[in-house]
C-alpha positions in Angstrom: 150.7 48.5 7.4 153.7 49.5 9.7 155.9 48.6 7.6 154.0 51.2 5.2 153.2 53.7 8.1 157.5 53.8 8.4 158.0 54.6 5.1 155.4 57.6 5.8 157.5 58.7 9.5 160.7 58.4 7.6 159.8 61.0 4.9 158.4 63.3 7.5 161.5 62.9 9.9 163.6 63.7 7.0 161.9 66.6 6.0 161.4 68.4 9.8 164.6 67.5 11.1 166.5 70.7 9.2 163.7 73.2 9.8 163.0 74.7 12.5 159.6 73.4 13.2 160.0 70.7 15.5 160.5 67.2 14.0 159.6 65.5 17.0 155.8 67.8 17.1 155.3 66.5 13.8 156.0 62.3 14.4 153.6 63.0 17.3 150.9 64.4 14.9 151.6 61.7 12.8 151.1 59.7 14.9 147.7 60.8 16.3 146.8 61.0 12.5 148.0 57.7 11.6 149.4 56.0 14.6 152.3 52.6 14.5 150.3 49.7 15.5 153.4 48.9 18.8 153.7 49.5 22.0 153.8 52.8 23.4 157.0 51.9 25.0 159.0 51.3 21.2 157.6 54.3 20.1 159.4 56.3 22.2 162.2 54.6 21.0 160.9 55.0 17.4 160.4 58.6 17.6 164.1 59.0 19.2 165.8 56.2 16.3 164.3 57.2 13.5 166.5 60.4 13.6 170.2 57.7 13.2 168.8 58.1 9.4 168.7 61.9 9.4 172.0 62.4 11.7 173.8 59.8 9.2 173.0 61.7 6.2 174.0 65.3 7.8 177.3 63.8 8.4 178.1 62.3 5.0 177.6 66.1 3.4 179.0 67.8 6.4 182.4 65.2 6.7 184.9 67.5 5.5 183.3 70.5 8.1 183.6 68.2 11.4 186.0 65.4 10.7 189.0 66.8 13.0 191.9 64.3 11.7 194.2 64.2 8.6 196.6 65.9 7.0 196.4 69.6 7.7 198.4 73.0 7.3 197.1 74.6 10.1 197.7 71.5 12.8 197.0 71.5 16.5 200.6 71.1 17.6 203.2 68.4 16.3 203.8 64.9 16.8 200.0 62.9 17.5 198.5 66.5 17.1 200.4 66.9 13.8 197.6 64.9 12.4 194.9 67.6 14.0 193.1 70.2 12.1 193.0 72.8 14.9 189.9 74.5 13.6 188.1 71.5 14.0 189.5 71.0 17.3 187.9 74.0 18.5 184.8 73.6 16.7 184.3 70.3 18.6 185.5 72.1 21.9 182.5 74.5 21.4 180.3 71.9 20.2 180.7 69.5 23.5 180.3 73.0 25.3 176.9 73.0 23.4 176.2 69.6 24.3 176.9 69.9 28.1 173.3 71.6 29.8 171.5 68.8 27.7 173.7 66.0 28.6 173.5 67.6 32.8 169.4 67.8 31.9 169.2 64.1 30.5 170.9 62.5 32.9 169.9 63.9 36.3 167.3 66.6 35.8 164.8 65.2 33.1 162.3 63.0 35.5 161.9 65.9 37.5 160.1 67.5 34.4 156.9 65.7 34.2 154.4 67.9 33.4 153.7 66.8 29.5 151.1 64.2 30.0 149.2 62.4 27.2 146.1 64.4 28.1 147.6 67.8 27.5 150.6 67.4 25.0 149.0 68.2 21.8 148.1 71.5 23.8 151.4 72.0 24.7 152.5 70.9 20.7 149.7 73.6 19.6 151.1 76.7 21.7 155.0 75.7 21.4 154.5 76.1 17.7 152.5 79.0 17.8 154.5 80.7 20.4 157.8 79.9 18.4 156.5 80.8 15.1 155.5 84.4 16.4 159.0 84.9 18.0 160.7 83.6 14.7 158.6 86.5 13.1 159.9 89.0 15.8 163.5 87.9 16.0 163.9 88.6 12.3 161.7 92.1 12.4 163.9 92.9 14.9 167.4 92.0 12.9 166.3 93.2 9.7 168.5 96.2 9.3 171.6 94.4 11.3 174.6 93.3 10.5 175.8 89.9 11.5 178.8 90.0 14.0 179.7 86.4 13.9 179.5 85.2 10.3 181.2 81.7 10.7 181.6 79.0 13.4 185.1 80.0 14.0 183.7 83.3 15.5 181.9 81.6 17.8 183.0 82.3 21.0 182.9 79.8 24.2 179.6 81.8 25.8 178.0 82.1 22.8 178.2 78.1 22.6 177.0 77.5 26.4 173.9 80.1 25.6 173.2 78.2 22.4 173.3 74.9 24.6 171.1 76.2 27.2 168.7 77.0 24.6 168.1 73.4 23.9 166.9 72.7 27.0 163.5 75.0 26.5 163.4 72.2 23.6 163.6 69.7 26.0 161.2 70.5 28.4 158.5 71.4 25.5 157.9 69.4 22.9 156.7 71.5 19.9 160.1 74.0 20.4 162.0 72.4 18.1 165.8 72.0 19.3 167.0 73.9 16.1 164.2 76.6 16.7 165.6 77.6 20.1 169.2 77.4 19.4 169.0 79.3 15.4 166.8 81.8 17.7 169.4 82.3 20.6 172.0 82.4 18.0 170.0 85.1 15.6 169.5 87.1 18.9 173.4 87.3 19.6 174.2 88.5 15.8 175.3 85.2 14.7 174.0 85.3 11.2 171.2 82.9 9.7 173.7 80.9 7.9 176.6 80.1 10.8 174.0 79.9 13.3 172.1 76.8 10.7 175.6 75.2 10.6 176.4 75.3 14.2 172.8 74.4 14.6 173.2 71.4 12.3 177.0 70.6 14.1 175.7 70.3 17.4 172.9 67.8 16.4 175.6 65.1 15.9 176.6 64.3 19.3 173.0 65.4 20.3 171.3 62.7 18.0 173.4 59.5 18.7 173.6 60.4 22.2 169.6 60.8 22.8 169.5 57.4 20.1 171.9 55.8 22.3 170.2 56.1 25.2 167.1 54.9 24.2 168.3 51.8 22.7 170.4 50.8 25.8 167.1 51.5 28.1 164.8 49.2 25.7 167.1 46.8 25.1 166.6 43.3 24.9 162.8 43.5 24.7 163.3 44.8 21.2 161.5 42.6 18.6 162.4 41.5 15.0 159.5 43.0 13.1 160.3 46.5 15.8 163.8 46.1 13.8 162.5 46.4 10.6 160.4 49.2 11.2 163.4 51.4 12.9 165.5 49.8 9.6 162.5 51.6 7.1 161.8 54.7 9.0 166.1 55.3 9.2 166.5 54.5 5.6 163.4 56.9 4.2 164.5 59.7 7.1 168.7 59.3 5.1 167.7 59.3 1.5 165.0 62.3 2.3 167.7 64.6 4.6 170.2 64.1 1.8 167.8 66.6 -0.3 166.2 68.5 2.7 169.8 69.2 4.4 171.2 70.7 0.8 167.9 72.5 0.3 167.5 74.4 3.7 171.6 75.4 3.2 171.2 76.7 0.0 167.6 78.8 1.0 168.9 80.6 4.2 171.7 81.9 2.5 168.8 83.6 0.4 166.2 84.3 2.9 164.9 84.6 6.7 163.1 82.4 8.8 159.6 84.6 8.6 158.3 81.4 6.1 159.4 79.0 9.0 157.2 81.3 11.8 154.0 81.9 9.6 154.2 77.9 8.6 154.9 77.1 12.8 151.5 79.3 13.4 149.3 78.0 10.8 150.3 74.4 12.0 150.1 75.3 15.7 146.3 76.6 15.0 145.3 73.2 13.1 146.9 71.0 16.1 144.6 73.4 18.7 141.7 72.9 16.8 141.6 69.3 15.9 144.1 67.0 17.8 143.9 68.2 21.2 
């Protein structure tokens, strides 16, 4: 059965990853729905894994928008650098600039944060989504009638990277945020438009993903069992073959729509988690 229960986790991984409802708020209903038969101490590791599948899959479509070497006509200098496609370059730079409050929050800052308990996380869950979902609604009332100033990731600037990166961290310290909620939200507020700010959004969970995987594996370690293996194995491969779709969908409908869907879904799903899983 958790064999068949990964299969299930994969799909949904695959699907909440690229929207900005919070992935990781809908494992955890998942799994108060239909919980893994392990330890609570792999499924923390599950719940952080299982996303190698989606991350691998964002970066088979997006290769030719992040891969910084090769040959170029626009290099980063000559010689070693020749060989350096210098918009890349300084996507990366911004990217890593991105990256930095969470890296400063996971390693020294995030066991001061302990206030998410078993007892009172779906709670939390229930009013993240609902909070989100309304600001998602207000953010895009509030843009309707404006024009985009930044309308591709080399426009970017540096700040506009660290504020996109500080963002993340609300993510962090509530689960039910969603990491691409807060960052597409920040980025929407600072007329990046819905498009450039789901790339960036989609960029920065790279490094983001298989650092936070990383991490988790290295602290769990040895204890890992075979049949745990196999479970990470089904949940990665379902979580890939299911973003290959989802990543190419969400693309192709924000360059269409808003994110009003997104907030009226986060609300309806924030009301069901207050009412029956807290």
């Amino acid at each position: 059965m958790n064999f068949l229960k990964a299969i299930f986790f994969g799909i949904i991984e695959g699907i909440t990853e690229w929207m900005p409802v919070s992935s990781t708020a809908h494992m955890k209903i998942l799994n108060a729905i239909m919980p893994l038969s392990v330890s609570a101490e792999f499924y923390e590791v599950f719940e952080v894994v299982i996303q190698l599948g989606a991350i691998l899959a964002l970066l088979l479509i997006f290769w030719n928008k992040v891969w910084p070497f090769g040959k170029t006509k626009n290099p980063l200098g000559k010689g070693i650098l020749a060989n350096v496609k210098k918009d890349k370059f300084y996507l990366w730079i911004k990217i890593i600039i991105a990256c930095l409050p969470a890296i400063i929050f996971e390693l020294f800052l995030e066991d001061l944060f302990t206030f998410v308990t078993p007892e009172n996380e779906m709670t939390i869950i229930g009013i993240a989504l609902i909070l989100v979902g309304i600001i998602f609604i207000i953010v895009e009332y509030l843009i309707k009638d404006r024009k985009p100033i930044v309308e591709t990731t080399k426009q970017i600037t540096y700040m506009q990277a660290i504020t996109i990166g500080l963002a993340q961290l609300v993510a962090a310290l509530f689960p039910g945020v969603s990491r691409s909620g807060a960052t597409i939200i920040a980025a929407l507020i600072m007329g990046i438009s819905r498009s450039t700010a789901t790339e960036f959004t989609f960029e920065l969970a790279i490094p983001v993903m298989f650092g936070a995987s990383l991490m988790k594996i290295v602290k769990y370690g040895a204890a890992i069992t075979f049949s745990e293996i196999l479970i990470l194995i089904i949940g990665c491969v379902f979580a890939f073959v299911v973003s290959l779709f989802m990543i190419r969908f969400i693309i192709s409908y924000i360059k269409k729509n808003n994110f009003v869907l997104f907030g009226i879904y986060r609300i309806l799903m924030g009301i069901v988690v207050l009412l029956l899983l807290r």
